[in-house]
C-alpha positions as CSV (number, residue, x, y, z in Angstrom):
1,X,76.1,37.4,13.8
2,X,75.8,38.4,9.8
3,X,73.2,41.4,11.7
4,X,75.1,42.5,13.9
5,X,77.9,43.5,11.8
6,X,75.7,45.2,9.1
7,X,74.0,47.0,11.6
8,X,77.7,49.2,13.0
9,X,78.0,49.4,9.4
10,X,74.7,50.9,8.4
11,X,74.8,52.8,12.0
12,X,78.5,54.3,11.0
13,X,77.0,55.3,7.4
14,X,73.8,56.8,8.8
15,X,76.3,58.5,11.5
16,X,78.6,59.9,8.9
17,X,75.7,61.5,6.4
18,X,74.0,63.4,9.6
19,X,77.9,64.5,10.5
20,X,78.0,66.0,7.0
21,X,74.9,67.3,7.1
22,X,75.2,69.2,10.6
23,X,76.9,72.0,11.5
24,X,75.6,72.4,15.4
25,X,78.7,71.4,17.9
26,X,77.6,68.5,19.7
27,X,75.4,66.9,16.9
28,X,78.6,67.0,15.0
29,X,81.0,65.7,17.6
30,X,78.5,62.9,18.3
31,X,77.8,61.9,15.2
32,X,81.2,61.4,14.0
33,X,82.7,59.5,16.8
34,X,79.5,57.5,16.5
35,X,80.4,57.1,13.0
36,X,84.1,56.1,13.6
37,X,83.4,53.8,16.6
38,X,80.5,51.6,14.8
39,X,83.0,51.4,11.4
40,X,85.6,50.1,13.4
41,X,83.5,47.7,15.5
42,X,82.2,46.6,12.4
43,X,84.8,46.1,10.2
44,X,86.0,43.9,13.4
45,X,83.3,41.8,13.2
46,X,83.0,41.5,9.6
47,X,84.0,38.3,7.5
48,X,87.2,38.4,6.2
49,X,85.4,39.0,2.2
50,X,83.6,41.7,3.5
51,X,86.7,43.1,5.0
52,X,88.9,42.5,1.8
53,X,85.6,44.2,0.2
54,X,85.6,47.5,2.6
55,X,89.6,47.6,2.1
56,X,89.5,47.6,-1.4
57,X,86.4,49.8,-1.9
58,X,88.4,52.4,0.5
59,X,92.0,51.6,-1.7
60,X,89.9,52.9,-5.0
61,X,88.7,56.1,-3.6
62,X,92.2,56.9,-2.6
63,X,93.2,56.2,-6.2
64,X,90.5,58.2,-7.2
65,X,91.2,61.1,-5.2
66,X,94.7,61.5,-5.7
67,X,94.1,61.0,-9.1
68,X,91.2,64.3,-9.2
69,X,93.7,66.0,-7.0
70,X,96.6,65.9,-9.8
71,X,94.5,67.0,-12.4
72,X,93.1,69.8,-10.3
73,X,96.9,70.9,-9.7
74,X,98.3,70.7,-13.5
């Protein structure tokens, strides 16, 4: 079960670098919902640490972001 989990993940991260590395139509609409569908399926199957891991890697980034994005506007 640990695989299987890891696996959607790496899938959705492989997913999401040829999505932002494309710019043909269907390449780019595949690869994204490829991308969302495997994080989500994932994430499901994930260990709760691994979970409380992703949610906190992803609650940085947001800090981090809003925190460029002020600078960037003063």
């Amino acid at each position: 079960m640990p695989a299987a989990y890891l696996t959607l993940l790496s899938i959705a991260l492989g997913s999401g670098w040829i999505y932002l590395r494309t710019s043909a139509d269907v390449p780019f609409v595949l690869a994204a919902l490829t991308a969302v569908i495997c994080f989500i399926w994932g994430f499901a199957l994930a260990p709760w640490l691994v979970q409380l891991s992703i949610v906190g890697a992803l609650v940085g980034l947001e800090k981090l972001y809003w925190s460029s994005a002020r600078l960037r506007r003063n």
